[in-house]
Structure formats: C-alpha cells, structure tokens
VOGU-3710 file (C-alpha; in Angstrom, 3 decimals, decimal comma):
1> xxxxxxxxxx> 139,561/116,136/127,106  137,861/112,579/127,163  140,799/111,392/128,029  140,700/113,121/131,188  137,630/112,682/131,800  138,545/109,426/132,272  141,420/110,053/134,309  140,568/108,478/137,880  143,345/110,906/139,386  141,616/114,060/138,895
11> xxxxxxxxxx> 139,736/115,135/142,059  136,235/114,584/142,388  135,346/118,079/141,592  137,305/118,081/138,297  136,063/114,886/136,873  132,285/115,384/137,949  131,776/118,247/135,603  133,820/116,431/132,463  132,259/113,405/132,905  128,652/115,083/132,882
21> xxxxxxxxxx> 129,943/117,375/129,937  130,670/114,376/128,139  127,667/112,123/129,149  125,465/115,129/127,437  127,560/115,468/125,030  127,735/111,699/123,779  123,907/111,608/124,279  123,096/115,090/122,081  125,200/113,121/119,015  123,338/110,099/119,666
31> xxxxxxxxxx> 126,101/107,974/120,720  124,328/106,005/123,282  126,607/103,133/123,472  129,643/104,817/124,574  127,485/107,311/126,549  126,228/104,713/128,594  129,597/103,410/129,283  130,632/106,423/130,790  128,021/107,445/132,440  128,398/103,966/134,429
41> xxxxxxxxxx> 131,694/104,283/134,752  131,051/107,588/136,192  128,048/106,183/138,673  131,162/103,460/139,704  133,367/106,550/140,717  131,256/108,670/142,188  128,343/106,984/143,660  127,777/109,992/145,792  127,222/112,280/143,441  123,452/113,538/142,165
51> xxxxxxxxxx> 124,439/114,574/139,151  125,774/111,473/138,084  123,090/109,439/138,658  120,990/111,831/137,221  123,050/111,310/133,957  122,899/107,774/134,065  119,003/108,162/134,657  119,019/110,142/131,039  121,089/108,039/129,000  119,240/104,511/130,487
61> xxxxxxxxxx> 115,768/106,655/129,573  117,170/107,773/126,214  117,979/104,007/125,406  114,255/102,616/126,447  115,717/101,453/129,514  112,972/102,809/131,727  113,453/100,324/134,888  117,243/101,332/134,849  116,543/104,991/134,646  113,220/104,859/137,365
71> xxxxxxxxxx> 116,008/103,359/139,592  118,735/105,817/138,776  116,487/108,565/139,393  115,582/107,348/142,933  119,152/106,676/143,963  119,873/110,296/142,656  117,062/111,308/145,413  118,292/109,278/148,002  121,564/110,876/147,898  120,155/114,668/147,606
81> xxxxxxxxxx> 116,456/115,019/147,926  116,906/118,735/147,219  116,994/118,785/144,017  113,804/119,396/141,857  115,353/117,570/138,310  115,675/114,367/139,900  112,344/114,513/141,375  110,797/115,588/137,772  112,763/113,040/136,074  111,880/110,088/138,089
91> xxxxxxxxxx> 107,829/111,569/137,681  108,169/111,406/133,744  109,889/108,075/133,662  106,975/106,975/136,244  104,042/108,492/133,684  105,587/106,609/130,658  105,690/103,342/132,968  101,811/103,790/133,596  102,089/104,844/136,900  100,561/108,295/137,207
101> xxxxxxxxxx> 99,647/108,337/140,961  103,363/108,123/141,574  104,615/110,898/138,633  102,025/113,454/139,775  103,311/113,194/143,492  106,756/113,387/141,497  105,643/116,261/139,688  104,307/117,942/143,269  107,460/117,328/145,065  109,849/118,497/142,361
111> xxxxxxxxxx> 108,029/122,113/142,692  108,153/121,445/146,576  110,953/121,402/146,600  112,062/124,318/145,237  110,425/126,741/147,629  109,224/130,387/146,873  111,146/129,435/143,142  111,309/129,916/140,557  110,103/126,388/139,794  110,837/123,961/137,387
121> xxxxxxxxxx> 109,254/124,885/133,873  109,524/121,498/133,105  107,782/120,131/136,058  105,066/122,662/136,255  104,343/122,092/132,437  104,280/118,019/133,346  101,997/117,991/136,375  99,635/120,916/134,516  99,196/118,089/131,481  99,096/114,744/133,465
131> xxxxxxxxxx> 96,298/116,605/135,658  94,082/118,052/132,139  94,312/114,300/130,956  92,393/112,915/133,529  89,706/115,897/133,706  91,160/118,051/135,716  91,186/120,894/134,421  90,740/123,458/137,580  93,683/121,909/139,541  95,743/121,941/135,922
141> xxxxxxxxxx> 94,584/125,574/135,436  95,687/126,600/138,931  99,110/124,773/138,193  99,784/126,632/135,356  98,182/130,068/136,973  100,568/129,565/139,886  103,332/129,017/137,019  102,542/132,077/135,789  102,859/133,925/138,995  106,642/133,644/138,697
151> xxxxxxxxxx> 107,083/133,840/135,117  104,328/136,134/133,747  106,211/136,312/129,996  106,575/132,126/129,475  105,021/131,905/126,106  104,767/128,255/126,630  103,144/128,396/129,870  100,420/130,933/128,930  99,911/128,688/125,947  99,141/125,603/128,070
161> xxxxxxxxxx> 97,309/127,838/130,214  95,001/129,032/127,062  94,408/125,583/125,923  93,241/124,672/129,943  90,950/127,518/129,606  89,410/126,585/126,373  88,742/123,235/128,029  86,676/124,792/130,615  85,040/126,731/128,242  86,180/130,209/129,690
171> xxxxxxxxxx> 86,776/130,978/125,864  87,754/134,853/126,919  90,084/134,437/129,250  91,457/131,331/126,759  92,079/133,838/123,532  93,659/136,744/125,856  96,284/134,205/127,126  96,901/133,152/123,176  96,925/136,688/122,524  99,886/137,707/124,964
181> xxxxxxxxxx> 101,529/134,632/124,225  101,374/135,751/120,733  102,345/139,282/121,147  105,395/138,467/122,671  106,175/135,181/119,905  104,547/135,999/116,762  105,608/132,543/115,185  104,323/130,792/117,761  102,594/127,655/116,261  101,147/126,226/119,213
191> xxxxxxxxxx> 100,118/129,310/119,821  98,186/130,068/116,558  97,118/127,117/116,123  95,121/127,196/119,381  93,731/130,339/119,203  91,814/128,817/115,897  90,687/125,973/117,985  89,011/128,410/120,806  87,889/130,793/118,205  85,939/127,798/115,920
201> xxxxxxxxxx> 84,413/126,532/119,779  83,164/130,434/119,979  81,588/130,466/116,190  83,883/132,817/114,522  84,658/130,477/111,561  86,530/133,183/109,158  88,460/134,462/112,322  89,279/130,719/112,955  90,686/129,585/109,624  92,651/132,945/109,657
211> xxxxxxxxxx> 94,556/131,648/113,189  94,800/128,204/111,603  96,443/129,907/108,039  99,035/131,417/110,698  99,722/128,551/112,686  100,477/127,324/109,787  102,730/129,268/108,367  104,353/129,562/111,596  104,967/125,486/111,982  104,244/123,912/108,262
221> xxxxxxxxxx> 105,751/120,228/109,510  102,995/119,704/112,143  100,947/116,979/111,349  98,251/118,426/114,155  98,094/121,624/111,964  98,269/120,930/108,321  95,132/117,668/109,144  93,026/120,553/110,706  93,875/123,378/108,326  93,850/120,908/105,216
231> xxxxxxxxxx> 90,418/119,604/106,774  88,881/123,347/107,035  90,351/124,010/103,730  88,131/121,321/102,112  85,403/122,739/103,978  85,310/125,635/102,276  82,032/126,970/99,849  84,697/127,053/96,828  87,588/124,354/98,658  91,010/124,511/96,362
241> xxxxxxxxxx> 91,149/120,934/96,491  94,592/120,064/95,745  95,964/122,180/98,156  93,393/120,714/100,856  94,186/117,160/99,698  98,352/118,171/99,957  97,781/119,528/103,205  95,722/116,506/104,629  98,259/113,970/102,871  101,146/116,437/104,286
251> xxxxxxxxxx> 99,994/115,545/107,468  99,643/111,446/106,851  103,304/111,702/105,896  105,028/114,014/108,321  103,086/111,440/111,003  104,792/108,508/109,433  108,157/109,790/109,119  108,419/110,523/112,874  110,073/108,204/114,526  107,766/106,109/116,930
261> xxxxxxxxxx> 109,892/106,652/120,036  109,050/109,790/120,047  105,596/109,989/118,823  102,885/110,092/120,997  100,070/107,500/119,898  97,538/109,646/121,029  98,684/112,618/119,316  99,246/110,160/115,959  95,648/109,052/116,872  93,879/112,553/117,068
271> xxxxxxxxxx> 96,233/113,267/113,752  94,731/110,023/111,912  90,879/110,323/112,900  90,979/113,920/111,767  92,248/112,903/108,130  89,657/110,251/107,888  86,372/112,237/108,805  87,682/115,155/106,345  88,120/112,864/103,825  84,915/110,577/104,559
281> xxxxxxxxxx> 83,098/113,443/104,344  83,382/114,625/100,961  82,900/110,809/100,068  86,582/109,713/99,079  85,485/106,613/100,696  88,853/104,721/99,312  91,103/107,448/100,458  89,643/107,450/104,096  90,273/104,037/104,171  93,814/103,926/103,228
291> xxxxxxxxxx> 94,144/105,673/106,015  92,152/103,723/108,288  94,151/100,999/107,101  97,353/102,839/107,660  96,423/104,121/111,280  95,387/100,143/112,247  98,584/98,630/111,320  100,047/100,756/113,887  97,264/101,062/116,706  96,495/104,648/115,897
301> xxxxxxxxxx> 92,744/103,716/114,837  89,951/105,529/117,087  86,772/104,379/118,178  85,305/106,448/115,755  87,261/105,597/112,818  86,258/102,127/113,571  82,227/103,262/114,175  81,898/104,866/110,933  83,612/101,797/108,898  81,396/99,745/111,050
311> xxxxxxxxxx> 78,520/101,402/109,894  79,352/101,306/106,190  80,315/97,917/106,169  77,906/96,070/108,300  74,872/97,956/109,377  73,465/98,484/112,559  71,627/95,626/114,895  69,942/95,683/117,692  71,093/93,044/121,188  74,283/93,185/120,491
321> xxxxxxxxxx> 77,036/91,856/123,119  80,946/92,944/123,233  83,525/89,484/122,698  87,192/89,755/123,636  89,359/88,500/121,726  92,834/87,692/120,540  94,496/87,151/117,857  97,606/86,592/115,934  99,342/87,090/112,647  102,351/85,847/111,111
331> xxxxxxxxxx> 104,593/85,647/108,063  107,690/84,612/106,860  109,239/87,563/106,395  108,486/91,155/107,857  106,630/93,578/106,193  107,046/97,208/105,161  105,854/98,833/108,524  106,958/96,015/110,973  109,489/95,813/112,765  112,857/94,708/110,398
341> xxxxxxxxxx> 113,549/91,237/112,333  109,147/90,653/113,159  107,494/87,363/111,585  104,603/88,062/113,579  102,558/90,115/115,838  99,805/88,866/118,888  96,838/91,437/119,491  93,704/91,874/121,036  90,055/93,645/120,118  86,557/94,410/121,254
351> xxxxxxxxxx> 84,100/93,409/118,925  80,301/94,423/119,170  78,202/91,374/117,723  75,663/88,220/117,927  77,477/85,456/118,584  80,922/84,590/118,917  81,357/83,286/115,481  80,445/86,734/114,141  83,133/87,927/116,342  85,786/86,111/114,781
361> xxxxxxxxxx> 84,373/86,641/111,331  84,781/90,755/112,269  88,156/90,362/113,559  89,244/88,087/110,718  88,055/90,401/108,049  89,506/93,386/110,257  92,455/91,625/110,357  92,556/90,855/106,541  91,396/94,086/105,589  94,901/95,630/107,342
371> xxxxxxxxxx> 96,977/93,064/105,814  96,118/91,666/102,653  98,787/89,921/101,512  98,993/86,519/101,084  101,848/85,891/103,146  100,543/86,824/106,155  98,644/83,891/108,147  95,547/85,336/110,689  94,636/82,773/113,801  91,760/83,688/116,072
381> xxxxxxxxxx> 93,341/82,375/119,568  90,272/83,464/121,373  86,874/84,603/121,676  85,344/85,342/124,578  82,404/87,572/125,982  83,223/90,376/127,642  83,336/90,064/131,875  80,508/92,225/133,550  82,313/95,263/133,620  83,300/95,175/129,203
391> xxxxxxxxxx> 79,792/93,576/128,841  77,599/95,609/126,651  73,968/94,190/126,516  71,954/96,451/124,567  68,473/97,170/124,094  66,155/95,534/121,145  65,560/99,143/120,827  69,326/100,376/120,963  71,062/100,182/117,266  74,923/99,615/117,320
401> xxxxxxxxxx> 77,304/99,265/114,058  78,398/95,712/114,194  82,274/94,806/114,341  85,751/95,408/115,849  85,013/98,723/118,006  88,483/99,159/119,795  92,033/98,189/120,020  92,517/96,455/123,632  96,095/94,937/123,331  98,424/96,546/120,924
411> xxxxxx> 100,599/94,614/118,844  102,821/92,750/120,533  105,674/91,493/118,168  107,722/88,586/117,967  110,576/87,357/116,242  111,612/83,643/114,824
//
C-alpha cells in the first residue's frame, strides 16, 4: 500500500486519499522524518489539492516547524477558502507564534465559514479560550453558548462553558453546566474537578473537597488535580499527611515527566505556585523551595513564588526602583534538566531594589541559588533601570520585598 501511494500513475483521486492515509498514519507512530517526506512529495504532486497542504501544515507543526506550517496552512486557503480546518489550523499555529489578533480572526472565519453548521468543535473551543485569556469572558461565554446551540450534549463544551461562568461569577448557572456535563460523563475529570473550584468560590468547602476527591479519581495523572486536592488535603483539621505530601509530590512529578512540547508553561506555572504555597504554609520552608528551585530552572516560577521568597529572604524596603537585566550562565558540560548538547543559557529578570549593584547581587544569588554547582559560571551582562513604562518608583511609605520579581526573557540556550 505505500508503495502505491507512491505510485505517480494512479489518478489524482486514488493517490490523494493514500497519501493523506499515510501522512496520518506516519505522523500517529511518530515517524516524522519519513512523514514529512511524503507529505512533500505529495504537496509536489498535487499542489492543488487542500488536503495536502493541510497535511503538510500538520506534519511541519508536529516537527516545531511553525513558519513552514503558518505557510502551508495559507496556501491550503488560497486554493479552497471553504474549508473551516485550514482556517482553524492556520489560527492555532498563529496563537503559538504570538500573534493572537490574527488566530482569533482565524478562529472567526473557520466558524464563518461553515454556515448554519455544525461548526468546528475545535475552532469554537479555540476562539472561546484565546477570548477568556485576555478578559473576555462575555464574548467567550457567548462563543461557547452559541456552541452549544448546535450541540446541546458536548460534554467538553458545557465544561468550558462552566468554567466561563465561574469566571464571571454566575456560580449557578456555572455548577448546572458541570452538572449536565457530568450526568451525561460521570468520569469526567475536567469536569469534577471544576465543579470543586466553583463550589470552594461559593463557600461550600466539604461539598468542594468531595468534587475534588472525584475529579480525582476520575483523572489521578493530572498534575492540576492531585496539587489542588493534595493542597486541600493538608488543609484539613486532622490532614493525613503522607497522603497530602504524595499527592502534592504526585503532582511535581507527573509535571516533570511531560514532555515540554506539549506542556503548557502556564499550566506548569499555575501547577508549581500551587505546590509551593501548600507547602509554605505549613512551614516546610526547604520543601517549598525545592520546588521553587525546580520551577526556576525551567521558567515556571510566578510572581508570587518569587514575592514570598523575597520576603523571607530579604525584607521589605521602602523607594525601591525595578533594574532590567541580563544575564548568562555557562558550563562545560550540560546539566540534568538542560538541554543534552547546552553549555549555557542567556536570560533576563526584573529586579525590585536600591541601586543597581543590589540588582546584580539579587540576580547573582537568584541565579546561584537555581544552580549551585560549581561548574556552572554566572555573568551579569547588564543592569539597567527599567524605561518609564517597567519603572516602578515607590513611595517612602510603600513597602516592597526586595529582589528578582519576574522572569522577562526565558532561557535562551546555546550550544559550544
């Protein structure tokens, strides 16, 4: 069958559906090479053809290639602007390129285009999340409402829908949607696990830790679940601490054995931060900052995280002003969590202090305190205040925890 799938003297309608059986089917075993291959070999034949270059689009996004597959997407609309997957694919290759402007009128154009529907699930889910990111939560709740017009019985869409509604604090209208969503998907993790969240925001604590017991049971690898669940569980009057503990260290190591191209460091982020306050809480001040340490080495470390170490290690001052600065660390070899081939990384923070020497003593010792191994050399390239729209000038009055306050530049790694 590959064979003839290869075979350039079938008729286009005969090799368009092998070669797109075979693209999927090289890309679902995680051959990438040799789906890539054919998929260009295929975009050679049949330049034409949508579904081809809708292929292509998949296996260049697959590989990281996001340029290759934003173009392949756009030549796929070019040829047939009909189509709503090409218009939804080039949106979510647009969103994870930064440019969310472009994806949302993506998102809008792939349901466009698709008339009375029924829409694209996929697209509807996409625009309804890109919108309650950026605080809009009555255009993401009429996305999803509209959604649910067509397909009254998507458990994943009256999910989405609940967690839109919790946002905007209609809290009854949030729990009935987890409710039917439930009722119809009784495993439902995402489902669960939200309905503890609204129920907690309403005050119903026992009713809340009973959702979150579900959730779960329903999903016991989510890292989301088993930080929140293992954080309430240490909350409790008479907490069974080693089962809290396993569930917040559950979640530390189900984050960490996802693979980072397809975690979300936001998600990995809200994980992290929600470790660290249960632990910092009941004083395991050493634990919490293991996992501090853990979350900076790969840019998962909040604002908060970094405010409450700030405040532990160096106090709060008044007049304090925010440097930028960069830095960069190298060593011989790699370490444990870099990259296999790294000898170095180049980053950037925000530090809140007096001068710019205390600056780059913060950064140095934040630095240090993420790597401490002797191999690894730290260089301050540069300090500089912040320009008037980062500059923080605070009252004599105003107290602020002194210190590295936020992540500006990931780590950028280098090789040789």
């Amino acid at each position: 069958m590959l064979r003839s799938s290869w075979e350039p003297e079938l008729p286009d309608e005969d090799r368009l559906p092998l070669y797109c059986m075979w693209i999927r089917g090289l890309c679902d075993t995680g051959d990438l090479d040799h789906a890539l291959t054919l998929a260009e070999r295929a975009a050679d034949e049949l330049p034409r053809e949508a579904d081809v270059l809708i292929a292509l689009g998949n296996v260049y996004d697959l590989r990281g290639q996001l340029t290759d597959a934003r173009d392949a997407f756009v030549k796929a609309i070019e040829v047939d602007a009909t189509g709503s997957l090409q218009h939804y694919n080039l949106g979510a290759v647009l969103e994870r390129l930064g440019d969310e402007s472009a994806a949302e009128q993506c998102y809008r154009r792939s349901i466009e285009v698709d008339g009375d529907g029924p829409t694209l699930f996929e697209a509807n889910a996409a625009l309804g999340a890109l919108l309650r990111r950026s605080g809009r939560l009555e255009e993401a709740a009429d996305v999803y409402e509209a959604y649910l017009d067509e397909d009254p019985l998507s458990v994943e869409m009256l999910v989405e829908h609940g967690i839109c509604l919790s946002d905007l604090d209609e809290f009854e209208e949030a729990i009935d949607r987890f409710q039917t969503a439930l009722s119809i998907d009784r495993t439902h993790g995402s489902g669960w696990y939200n309905l503890a969240i609204t129920q907690y925001r309403m005050g119903q604590p026992e009713e809340a830790f009973a959702s979150m017991r579900n959730a779960h049971e329903s999903d016991p690898n989510s890292p989301l679940t088993l930080a929140v669940f293992g954080a309430w569980t240490l909350a409790q009057p008479d907490a069974d601490l080693d089962k809290a503990l396993g569930l917040l260290y559950g979640a530390i190591d189900r984050l960490a054995a996802i693979d980072s191209a397809h975690l979300s460091p936001s998600y990995a982020s809200l994980v992290s931060e929600e470790v660290f306050d249960a632990l910092w809480s009941r004083q395991r001040y050493g634990e919490a900052r293991e996992v501090a340490r853990m979350a900076g080495q790969r840019d998962w470390i909040t604002a908060h995280m970094l405010e409450t170490l700030n405040e532990a290690d160096h106090g709060r001052a008044p007049e304090m002003t925010t440097f930028t600065v960069t830095a960069r660390a190298q060593s011989p070899s790699a370490l444990e969590h870099w990259p296999e081939d790294a000898h170095g990384y180049t980053t950037g923070f925000s530090v809140l202090a007096r001068d710019e020497d205390e600056a780059r003593k913060y950064s140095l010792e934040y630095l240090q305190s993420l790597e401490p191994f002797p191999q690894v050399q730290f260089q301050i390239e540069a300090v500089r205040p912040g320009n008037p729209d980062e500059m923080i000038r605070l009252q004599s009055t105003q107290l602020r925890a002194r210190g590295v306050i936020g992540v500006l530049a990931g780590r950028a790694y280098f090789r040789g």
